[in-house]
C-alpha positions as CSV (number, residue, x, y, z in Angstrom):
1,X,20.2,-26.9,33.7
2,X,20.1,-26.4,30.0
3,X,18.0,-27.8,27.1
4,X,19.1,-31.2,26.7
5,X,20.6,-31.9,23.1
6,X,17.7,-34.7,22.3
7,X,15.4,-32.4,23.7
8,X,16.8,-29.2,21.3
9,X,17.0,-31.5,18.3
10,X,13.2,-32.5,18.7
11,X,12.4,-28.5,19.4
12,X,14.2,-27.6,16.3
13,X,12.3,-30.8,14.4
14,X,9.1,-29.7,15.2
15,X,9.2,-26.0,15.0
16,X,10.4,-26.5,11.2
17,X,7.1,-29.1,11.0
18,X,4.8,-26.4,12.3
19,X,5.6,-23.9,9.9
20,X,5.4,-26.9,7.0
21,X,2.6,-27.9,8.0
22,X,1.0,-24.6,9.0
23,X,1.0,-23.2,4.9
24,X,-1.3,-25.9,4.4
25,X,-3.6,-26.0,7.0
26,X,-3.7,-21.9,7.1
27,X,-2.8,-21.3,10.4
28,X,-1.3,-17.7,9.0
29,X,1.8,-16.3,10.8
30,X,0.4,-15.9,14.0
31,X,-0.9,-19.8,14.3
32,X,2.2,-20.7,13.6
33,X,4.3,-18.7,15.9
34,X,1.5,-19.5,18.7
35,X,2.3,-22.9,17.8
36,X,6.1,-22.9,17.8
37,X,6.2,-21.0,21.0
38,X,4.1,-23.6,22.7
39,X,6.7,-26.2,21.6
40,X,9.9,-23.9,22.8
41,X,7.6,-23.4,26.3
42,X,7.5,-27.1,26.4
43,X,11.3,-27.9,26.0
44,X,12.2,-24.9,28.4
45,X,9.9,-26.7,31.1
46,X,11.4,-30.2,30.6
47,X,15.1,-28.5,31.1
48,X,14.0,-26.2,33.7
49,X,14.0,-28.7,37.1
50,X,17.5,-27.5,37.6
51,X,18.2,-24.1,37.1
52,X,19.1,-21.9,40.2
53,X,16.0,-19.8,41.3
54,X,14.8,-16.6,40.1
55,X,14.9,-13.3,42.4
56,X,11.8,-12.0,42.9
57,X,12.3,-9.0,41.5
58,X,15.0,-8.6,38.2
59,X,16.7,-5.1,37.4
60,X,14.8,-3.6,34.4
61,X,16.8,-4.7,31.0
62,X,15.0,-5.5,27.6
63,X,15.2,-9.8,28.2
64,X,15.9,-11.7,31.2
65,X,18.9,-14.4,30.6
66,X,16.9,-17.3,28.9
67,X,18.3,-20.9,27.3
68,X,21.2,-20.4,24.8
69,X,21.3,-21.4,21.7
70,X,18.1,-22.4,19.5
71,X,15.3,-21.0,22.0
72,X,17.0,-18.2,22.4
73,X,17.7,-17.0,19.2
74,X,13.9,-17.7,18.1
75,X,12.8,-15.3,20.7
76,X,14.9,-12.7,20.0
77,X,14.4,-13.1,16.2
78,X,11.2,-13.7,16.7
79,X,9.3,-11.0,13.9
80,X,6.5,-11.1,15.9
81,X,6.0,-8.6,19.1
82,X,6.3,-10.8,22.3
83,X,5.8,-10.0,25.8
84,X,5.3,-11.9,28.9
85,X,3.4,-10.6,31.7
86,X,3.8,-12.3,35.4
87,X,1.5,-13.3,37.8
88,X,2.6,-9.7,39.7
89,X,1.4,-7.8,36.7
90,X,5.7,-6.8,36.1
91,X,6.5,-7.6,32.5
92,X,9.2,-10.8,32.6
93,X,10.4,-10.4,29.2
94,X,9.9,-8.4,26.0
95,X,11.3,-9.3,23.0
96,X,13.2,-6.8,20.3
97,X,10.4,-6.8,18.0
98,X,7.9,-5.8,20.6
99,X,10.3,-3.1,22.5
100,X,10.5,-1.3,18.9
101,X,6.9,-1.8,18.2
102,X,6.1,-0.5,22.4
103,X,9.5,1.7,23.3
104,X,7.5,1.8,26.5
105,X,8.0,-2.2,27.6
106,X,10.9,-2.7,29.7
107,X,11.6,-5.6,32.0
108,X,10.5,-5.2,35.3
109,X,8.0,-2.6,34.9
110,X,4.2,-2.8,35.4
111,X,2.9,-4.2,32.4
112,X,0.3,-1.3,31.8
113,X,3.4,0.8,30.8
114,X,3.4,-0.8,27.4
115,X,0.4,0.8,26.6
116,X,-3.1,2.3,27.9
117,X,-5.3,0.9,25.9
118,X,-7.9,-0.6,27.4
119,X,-8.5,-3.4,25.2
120,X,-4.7,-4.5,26.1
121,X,-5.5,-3.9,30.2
122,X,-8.8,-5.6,29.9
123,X,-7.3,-8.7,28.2
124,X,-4.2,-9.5,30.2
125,X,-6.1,-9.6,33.4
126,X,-9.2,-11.5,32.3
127,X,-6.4,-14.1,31.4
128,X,-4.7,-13.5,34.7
129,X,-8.2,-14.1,36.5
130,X,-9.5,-16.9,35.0
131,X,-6.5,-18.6,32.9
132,X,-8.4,-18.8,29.7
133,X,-6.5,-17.5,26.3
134,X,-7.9,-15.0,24.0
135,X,-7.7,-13.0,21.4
136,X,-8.2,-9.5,21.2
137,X,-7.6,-6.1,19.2
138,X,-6.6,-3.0,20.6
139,X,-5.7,0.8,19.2
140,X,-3.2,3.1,20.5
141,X,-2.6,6.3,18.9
142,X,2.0,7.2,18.1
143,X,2.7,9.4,15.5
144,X,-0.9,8.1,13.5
145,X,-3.4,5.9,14.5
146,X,-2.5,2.1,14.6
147,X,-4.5,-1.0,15.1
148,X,-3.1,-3.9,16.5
149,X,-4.6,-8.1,16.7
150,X,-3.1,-10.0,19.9
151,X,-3.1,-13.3,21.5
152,X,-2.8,-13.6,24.9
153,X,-2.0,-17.2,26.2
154,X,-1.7,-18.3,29.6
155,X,1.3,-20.2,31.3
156,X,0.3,-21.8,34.0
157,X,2.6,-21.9,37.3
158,X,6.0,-23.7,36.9
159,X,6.0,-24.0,33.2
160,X,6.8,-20.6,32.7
161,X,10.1,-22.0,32.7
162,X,13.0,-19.2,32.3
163,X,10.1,-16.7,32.8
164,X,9.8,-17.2,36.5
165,X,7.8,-19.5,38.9
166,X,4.5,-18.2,38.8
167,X,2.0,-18.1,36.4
168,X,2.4,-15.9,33.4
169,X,0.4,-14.1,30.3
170,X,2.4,-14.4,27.2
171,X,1.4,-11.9,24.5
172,X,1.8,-12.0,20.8
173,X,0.7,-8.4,18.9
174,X,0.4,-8.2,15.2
175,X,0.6,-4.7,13.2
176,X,-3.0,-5.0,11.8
177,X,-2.3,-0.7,10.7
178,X,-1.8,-1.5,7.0
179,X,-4.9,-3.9,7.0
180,X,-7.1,-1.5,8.2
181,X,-6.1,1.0,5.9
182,X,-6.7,-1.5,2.8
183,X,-9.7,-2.5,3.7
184,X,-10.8,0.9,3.9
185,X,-10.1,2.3,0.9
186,X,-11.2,-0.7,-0.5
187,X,-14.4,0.8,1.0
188,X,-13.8,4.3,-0.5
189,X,-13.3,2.7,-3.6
190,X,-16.5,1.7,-3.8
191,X,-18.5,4.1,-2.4
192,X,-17.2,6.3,-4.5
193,X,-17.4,4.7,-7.7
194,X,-21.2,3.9,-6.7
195,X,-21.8,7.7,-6.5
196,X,-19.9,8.4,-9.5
197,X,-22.0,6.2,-11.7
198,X,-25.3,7.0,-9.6
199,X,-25.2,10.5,-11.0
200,X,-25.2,10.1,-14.7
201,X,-27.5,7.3,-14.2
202,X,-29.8,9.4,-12.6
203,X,-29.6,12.0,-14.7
204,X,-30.4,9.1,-17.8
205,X,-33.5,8.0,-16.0
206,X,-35.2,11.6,-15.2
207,X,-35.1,12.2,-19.0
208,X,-36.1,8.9,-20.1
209,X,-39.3,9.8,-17.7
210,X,-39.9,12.8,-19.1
211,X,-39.8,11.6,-22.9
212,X,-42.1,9.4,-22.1
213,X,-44.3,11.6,-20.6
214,X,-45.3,15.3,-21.4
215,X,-42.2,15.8,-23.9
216,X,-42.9,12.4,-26.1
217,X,-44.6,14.9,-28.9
218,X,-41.9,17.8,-28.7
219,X,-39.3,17.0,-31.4
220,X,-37.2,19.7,-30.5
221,X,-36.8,18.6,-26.7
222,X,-36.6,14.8,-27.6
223,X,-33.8,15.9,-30.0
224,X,-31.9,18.1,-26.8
225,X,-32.6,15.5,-24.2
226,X,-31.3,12.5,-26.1
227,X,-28.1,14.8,-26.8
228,X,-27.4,14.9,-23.3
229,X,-28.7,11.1,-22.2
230,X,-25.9,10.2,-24.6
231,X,-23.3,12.4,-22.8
232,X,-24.0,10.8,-19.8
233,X,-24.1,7.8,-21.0
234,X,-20.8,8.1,-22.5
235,X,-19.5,9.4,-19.0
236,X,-21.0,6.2,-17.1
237,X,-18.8,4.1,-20.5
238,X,-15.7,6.1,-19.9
239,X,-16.0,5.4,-15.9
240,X,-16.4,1.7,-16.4
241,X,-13.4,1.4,-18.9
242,X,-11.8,3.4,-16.6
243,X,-12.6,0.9,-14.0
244,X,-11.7,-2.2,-15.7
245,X,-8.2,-1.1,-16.6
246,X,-7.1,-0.3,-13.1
247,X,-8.5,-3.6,-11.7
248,X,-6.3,-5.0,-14.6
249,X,-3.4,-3.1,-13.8
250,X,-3.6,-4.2,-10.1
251,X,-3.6,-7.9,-11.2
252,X,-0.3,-7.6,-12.8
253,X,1.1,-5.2,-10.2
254,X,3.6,-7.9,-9.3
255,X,4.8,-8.9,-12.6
256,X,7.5,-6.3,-13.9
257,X,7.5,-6.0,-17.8
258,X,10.8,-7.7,-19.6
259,X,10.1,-6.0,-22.7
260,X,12.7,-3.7,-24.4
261,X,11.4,-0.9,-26.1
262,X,12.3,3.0,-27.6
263,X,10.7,5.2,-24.6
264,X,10.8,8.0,-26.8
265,X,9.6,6.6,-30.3
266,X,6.6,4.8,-28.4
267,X,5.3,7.9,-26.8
268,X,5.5,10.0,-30.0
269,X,3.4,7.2,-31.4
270,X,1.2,7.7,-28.7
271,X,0.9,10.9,-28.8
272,X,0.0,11.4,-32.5
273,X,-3.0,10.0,-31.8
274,X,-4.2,13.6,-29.8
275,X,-3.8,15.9,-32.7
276,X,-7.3,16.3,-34.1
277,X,-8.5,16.7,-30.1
278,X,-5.6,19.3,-29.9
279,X,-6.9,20.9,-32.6
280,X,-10.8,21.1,-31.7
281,X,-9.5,22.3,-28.1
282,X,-7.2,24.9,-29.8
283,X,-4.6,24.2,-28.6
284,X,-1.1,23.8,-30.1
285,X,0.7,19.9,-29.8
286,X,4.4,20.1,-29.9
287,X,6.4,16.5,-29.8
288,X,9.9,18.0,-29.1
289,X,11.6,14.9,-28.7
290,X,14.2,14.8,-31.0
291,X,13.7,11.0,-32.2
292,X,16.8,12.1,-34.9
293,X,19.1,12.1,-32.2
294,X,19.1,9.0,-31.2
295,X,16.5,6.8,-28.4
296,X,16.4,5.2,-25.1
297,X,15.3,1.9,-24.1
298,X,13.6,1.0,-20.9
299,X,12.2,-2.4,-20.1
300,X,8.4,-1.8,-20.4
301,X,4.5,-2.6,-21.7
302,X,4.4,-0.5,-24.6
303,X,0.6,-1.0,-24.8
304,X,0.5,0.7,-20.9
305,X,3.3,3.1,-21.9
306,X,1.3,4.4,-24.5
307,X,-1.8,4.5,-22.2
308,X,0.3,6.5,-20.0
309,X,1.3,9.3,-22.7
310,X,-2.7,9.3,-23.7
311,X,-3.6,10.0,-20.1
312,X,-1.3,12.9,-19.6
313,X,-1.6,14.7,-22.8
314,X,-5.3,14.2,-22.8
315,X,-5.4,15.7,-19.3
316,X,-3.0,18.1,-20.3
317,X,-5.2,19.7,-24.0
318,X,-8.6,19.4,-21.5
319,X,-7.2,21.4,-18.5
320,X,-4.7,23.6,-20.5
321,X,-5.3,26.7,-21.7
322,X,-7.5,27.1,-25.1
323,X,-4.5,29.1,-27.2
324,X,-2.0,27.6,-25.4
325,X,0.3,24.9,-25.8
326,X,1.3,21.3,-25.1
327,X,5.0,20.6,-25.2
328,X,6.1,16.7,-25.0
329,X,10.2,16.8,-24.6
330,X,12.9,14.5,-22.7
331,X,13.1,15.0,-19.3
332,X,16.2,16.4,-17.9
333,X,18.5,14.7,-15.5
334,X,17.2,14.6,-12.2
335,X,19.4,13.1,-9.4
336,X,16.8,12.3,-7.7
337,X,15.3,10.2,-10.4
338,X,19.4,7.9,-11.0
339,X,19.5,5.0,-13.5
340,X,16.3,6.5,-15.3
341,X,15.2,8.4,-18.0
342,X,12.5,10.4,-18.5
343,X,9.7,12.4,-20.6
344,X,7.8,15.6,-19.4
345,X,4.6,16.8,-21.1
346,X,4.0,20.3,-20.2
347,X,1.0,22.7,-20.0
348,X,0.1,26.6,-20.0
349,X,-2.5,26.2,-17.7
350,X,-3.7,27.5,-14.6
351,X,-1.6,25.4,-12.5
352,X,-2.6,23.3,-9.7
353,X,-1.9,24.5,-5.4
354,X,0.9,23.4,-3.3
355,X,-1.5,21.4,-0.9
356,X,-3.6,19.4,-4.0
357,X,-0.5,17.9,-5.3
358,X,-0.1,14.9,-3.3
359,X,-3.6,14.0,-3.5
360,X,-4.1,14.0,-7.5
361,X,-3.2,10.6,-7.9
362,X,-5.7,9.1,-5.6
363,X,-8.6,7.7,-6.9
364,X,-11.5,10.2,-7.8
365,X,-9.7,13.3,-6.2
366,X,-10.6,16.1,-8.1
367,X,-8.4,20.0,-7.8
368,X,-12.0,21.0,-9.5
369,X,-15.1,19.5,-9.5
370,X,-17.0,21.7,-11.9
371,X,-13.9,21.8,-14.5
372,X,-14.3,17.9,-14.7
373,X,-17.3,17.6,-14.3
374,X,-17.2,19.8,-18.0
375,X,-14.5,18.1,-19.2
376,X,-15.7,14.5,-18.6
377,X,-13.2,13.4,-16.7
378,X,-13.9,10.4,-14.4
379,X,-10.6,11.2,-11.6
380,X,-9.2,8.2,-12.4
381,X,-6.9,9.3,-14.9
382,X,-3.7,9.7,-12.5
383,X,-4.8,6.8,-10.3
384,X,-4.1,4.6,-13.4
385,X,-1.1,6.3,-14.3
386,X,0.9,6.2,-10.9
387,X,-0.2,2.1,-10.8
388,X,1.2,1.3,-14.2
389,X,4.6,3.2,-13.0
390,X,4.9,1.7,-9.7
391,X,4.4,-1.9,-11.7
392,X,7.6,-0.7,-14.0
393,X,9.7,0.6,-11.0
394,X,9.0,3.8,-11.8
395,X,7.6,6.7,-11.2
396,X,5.2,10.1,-11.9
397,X,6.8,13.6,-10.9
398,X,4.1,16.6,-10.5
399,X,5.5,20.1,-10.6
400,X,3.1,23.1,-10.8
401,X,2.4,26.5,-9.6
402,X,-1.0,28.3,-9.7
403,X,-1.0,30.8,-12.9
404,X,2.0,29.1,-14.2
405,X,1.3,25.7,-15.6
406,X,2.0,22.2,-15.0
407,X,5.1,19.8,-16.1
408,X,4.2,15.6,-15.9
409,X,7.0,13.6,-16.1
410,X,7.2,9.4,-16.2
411,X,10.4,8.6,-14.9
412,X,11.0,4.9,-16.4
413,X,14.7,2.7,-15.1
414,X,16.8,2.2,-18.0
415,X,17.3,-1.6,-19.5
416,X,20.9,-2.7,-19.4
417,X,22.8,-3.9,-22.2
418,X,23.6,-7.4,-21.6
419,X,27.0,-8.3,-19.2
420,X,26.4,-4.5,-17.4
421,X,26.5,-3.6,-14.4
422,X,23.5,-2.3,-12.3
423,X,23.9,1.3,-12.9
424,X,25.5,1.3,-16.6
425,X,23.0,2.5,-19.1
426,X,23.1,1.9,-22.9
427,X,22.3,5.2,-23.5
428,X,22.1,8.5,-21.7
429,X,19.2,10.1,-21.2
């Protein structure tokens, strides 16, 4: 017999309370489908005294015929992986979102097909022993690692309703993979920022001991260690600004800048700024970006726009070639890169290998220790860089060959004029 209307109408009344009343109490996604499911268990049991029985054993498919209408369209929609796991250890149902998260779950198979992992095996038939729910975690390894957070919740005989007669296991799985991975590099982070500040630090403390000690009457070595104290003390001020404005950038990660402004004429600006370091570093600034001709507006922070330009050219006069030159020019059009424009600063330097290229932009990854190390560089440089584009919808293009320099380029989406549409640009780039 089906779900009786007053019945469905209460289902749908209280599923829509749960999740209301779930945001405020915290129950998380989870809590709130646990919850829900319990009420949908609860209406297929009042309508299930007349159905016609079950077979005992169903032909493998990827959901048995359940309730129409509401119930049935929650479990199938259901963004949460959900299996259900009967009393014979055969899986009784397995919705779409579990069959693409386990391709191995099919209906009518032993359950232990879905995966091997122990944590899973050891779960289900703890529940199935002693009909006490838990929670659990498990790891299987795909194409990478992944860490999953379940719930397994037991049904006990005749209210499994369209699931059979017996007693069943039903499972929710969350994706925990992302999690994991913040949490840590969240750990990284601060490992590694602890060892990057422990070293000048360090370094600051051994020759504080040893003015104070056998060197306290030698001007000439108060006058060389002092010189270097101050370079690392610099370093350590350079880190922690470094620091600060990536946590700031991460704050407003979300918030995507409304400002029009002249891409061109701003990094110019920016870029003026470098000419004395240029010029101590020999090398040779060249601003190519033919501001005469006309600009290009993009909606953007100018202040982090500017930082961006800083960044790259600084990067590009410390790890260029002394002799050599720094070009700054629009970037070309780049199908790859549609609806934006673009500017490239370019080096003569020695160019950075195939396999370091995808890691440059992560936090404290260095092609060369010892270069930065003389530099000063704290490897955060990048890091800061690809944030502030992926706030603007943008993005940072690397291209570089060893012996044969490196080209930047900020690809930044082009405002609109108003009344356009999505695609039309005021100007070319």
């Amino acid at each position: 017999m089906p779900v009786r209307s007053g019945t469905l109408a209460w289902l749908a009344f209280a599923c829509v309370a749960i999740v209301l009343v779930g945001g405020t109490l915290g129950l998380g996604p989870l809590g709130e489908t646990i919850a829900i499911l319990g009420v949908f268990g609860l209406a297929v049991a009042l309508g299930a005294s007349g159905r016609a029985p079950v077979p005992d054993q169903a032909p493998a498919r990827d959901a048995p015929p359940l309730p129409g209408g509401f119930g049935q369209a929650l479990l199938q929609r259901l963004p949460a992986p959900l299996i259900v796991v009967g009393q014979d250890r055969r899986l009784t149902y397995v919705n779409p979102a579990a069959h693409g998260m386990l391709p191995q779950a099919r209906v009518g198979a032993h359950y232990s097909n879905a995966t091997r992992a122990p944590g899973f095996i050891e779960a289900v038939e703890s529940v199935l022993r002693d009909g006490r729910d838990r929670s659990f975690t498990f790891t299987q390894l795909q194409d990478q690692e992944r860490h999953y957070e379940a719930r397994a919740s037991y049904l006990p005989e005749g209210a499994g309703g369209a699931f059979g007669d017996g007693a069943q296991v039903l499972v929710l799985i969350e994706d925990r993979t992302r999690d994991k991975a913040m949490l840590q590099t969240r750990s990284d982070f601060v490992a590694n920022a602890s060892h990057e500040l422990r070293t000048p630090l360090a370094s600051i403390l051994g020759y504080i001991e040893t003015l104070q000690g056998h060197a306290r009457d030698d001007p000439e070595a108060r006058e060389l260690f002092l010189g270097i104290m101050l370079q690392q003390a610099s370093r350590m001020q350079r880190l922690v600004d470094d620091l600060m404005s990536l946590n700031r950038i991460e704050l407003n990660a979300h918030q995507r800048p409304e400002a029009r402004i002249p891409l061109r004429r701003t990094v110019a600006e920016a870029a003026e700024a470098l000419f004395p370091l240029a010029s101590r570093s020999d090398v040779l600034l060249m601003l190519d970006l033919d501001l005469d001709q006309g600009d290009v507006e993009v909606l953007a922070d100018r202040d982090q726009i500017s930082q961006v330009t800083v960044n790259l050219i600084d990067n590009a006069i410390k790890y260029g070639r002394s002799g050599g030159r720094v070009r700054v020019v629009p970037a070309e059009k780049d199908p790859r890169f549609p609806g934006m424009t673009g500017v490239s600063v370019i080096d003569e330097g020695p160019g950075i290998a195939r396999e370091h290229i995808p890691r440059i932009t992560e936090r404290f990854y260095r092609v060369s220790n010892k270069k930065s190390a003389e530099v000063g560089g704290t490897g955060l440089g990048l890091a800061i860089i690809k944030h502030i584009m992926t706030r603007h919808g943008g993005t940072l293009d690397i291209q570089s060959k060893p012996g044969e320099g490196s080209r930047f380029t900020i690809w930044l989406p082009l405002a609109l004029e108003s009344g356009d549409s999505v695609g039309a640009s005021r100007n070319d780039a």
